[in-house]
N, C-alpha and C positions, 0 to 999 in steps of 0.2 A: 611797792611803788617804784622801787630800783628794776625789778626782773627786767623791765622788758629794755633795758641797756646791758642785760647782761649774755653772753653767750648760753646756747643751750646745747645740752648735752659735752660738748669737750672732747677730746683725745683720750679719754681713762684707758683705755683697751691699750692701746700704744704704749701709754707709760707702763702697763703694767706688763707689758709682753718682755720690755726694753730693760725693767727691773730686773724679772726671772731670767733674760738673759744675762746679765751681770753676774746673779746667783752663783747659776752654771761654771760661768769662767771661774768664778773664784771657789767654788767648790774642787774645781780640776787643779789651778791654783796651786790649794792646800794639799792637794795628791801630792805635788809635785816636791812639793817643800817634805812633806814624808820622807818622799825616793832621796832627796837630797842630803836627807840629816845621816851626819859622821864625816860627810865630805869637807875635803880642805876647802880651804877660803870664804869669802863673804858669799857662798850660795843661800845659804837658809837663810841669812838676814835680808837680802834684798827678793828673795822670795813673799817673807812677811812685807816687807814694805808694796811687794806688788798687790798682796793681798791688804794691805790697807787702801792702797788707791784706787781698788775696785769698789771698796767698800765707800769710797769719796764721792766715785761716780754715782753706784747706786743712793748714796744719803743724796745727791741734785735730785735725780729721778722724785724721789720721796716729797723733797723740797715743793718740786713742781706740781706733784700731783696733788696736794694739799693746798698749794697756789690756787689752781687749776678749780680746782673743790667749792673754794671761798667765792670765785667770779663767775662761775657756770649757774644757771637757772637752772636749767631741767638737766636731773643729770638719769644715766643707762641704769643705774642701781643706786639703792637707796645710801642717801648721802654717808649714814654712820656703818655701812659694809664696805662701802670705797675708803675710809679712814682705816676701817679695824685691817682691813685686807694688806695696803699696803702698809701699813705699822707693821703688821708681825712679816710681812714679807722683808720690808728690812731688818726685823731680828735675825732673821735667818744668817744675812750677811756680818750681820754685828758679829754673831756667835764665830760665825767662819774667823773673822778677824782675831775672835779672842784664843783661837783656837791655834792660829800660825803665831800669835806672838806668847802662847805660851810656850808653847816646842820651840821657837827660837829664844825667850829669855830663859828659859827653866833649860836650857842646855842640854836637850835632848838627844842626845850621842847614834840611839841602837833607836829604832821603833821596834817595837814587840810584835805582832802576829795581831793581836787583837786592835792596835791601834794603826795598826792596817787596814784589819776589816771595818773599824769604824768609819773610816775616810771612804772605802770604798762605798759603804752602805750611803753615808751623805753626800756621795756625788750621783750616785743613785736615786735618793731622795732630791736630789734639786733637778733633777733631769724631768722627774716627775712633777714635780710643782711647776717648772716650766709648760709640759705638756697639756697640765690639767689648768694653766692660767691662759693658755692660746687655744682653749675650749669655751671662756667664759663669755664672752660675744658672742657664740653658736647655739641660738637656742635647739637646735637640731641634734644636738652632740650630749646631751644631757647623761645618758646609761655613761656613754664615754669618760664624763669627768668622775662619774661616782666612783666607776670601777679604779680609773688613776687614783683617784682617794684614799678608793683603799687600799691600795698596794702599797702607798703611802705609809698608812695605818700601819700593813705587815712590817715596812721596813723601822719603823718604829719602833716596832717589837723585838724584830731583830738585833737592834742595838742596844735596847734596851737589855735583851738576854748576852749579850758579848759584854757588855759594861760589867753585869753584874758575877759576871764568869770571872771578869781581869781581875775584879777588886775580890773577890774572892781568892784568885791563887794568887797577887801580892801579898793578903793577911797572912796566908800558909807559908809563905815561900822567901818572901823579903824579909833579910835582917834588919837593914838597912831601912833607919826610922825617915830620914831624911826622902832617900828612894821611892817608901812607899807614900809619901805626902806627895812627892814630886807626882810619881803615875796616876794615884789618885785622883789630882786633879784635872789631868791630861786628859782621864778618859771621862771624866764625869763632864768636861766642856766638850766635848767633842760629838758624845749620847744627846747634850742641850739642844745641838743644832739639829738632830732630827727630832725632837721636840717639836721646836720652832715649824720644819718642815709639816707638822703634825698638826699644825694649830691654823698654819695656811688653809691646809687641809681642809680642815673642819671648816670653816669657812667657806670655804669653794663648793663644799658637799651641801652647806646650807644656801647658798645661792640659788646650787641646780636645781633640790627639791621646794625651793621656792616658785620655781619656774616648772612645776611639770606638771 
């Protein structure tokens, strides 16, 4: 009895281009906060805190789109993949966040090699879920988003196999009981967020073959 005062269809495309752009930033972000750790002065903290207020902006975006969800009649995709899609699209950014305020509260002096390549693979992975989300309005682009997906998929793997490399030569390698709880936790938050990217993913892949 309501639809026909309520808008149809909405901006979803928009918010959701506008979210995976936030990603991006705060993915590179968290590079940065990397390169920065051991350096004198408040860089790494106010790094984390840059990476909290990307994560601010993106939790609006979230906000809106869910707004947006509640007062649209006809919406471009079915209402419960506009939910699931941008929820884990903002895990993605949560995880970023957990991820610069562990390296700056856990006092992380040196980064190793591996939690190098992890930052790198997840700024990688978000570069990609930006790609494969400014696909999702194209019915035309369909092979396009599958293939982004799964590269997605491989960078998944990737990190998944350098996580399980790191915490392998900590157990060998680290005396230091403290040290190794400390790393431990660093790289296994850090592998979450391409998870996350993982699960966008999956999603996005269940769209396009919905549409083919």
């Amino acid at each position: 009895m309501f639809g026909r005062f309520m808008p149809r269809e909405g901006r979803f495309f928009e918010l959701f281009n506008a979210h995976a752009e936030q990603t991006v930033i705060g993915a590179r972000s968290l590079r940065n906060l990397v390169d920065a750790l051991g350096s004198e002065g408040a860089g790494v903290r106010t790094l984390a805190d840059e990476v909290s207020m990307i994560e601010s902006r993106a939790d609006a975006i979230t906000r809106d789109t869910v707004r947006l969800l509640h007062t649209t009649f006809i919406t471009p995709l079915d209402r419960d993949e506009i939910h699931r899609l941008i929820s884990r699209m903002d895990d993605i950014l949560d995880l970023i966040e957990s991820s610069a305020l562990s390296l700056s509260l856990y006092d992380v002096r040196r980064p190793t090699p591996e939690v190098r390549q992890l930052v790198d693979i997840i700024v990688s992975c978000c570069d990609r879920v930006k790609s494969a989300v400014a696909l999702v309005s194209d019915t035309g682009s369909i092979e396009a988003m599958i293939k982004t997906c799964d590269e997605i998929d491989r960078l998944e793997s990737d990190a998944d196999r350098v996580m399980r490399n790191a915490i392998g030569r900590l157990f060998r390698d680290e005396q230091d009981m403290r040290e190794l709880i400390r790393m431990k936790a660093i790289y296994e938050v850090l592998e979450s967020v391409t998870d996350a990217c993982q699960a966008v993913g999956n999603i996005l892949e269940g769209i396009a073959l919905e549409n083919t």
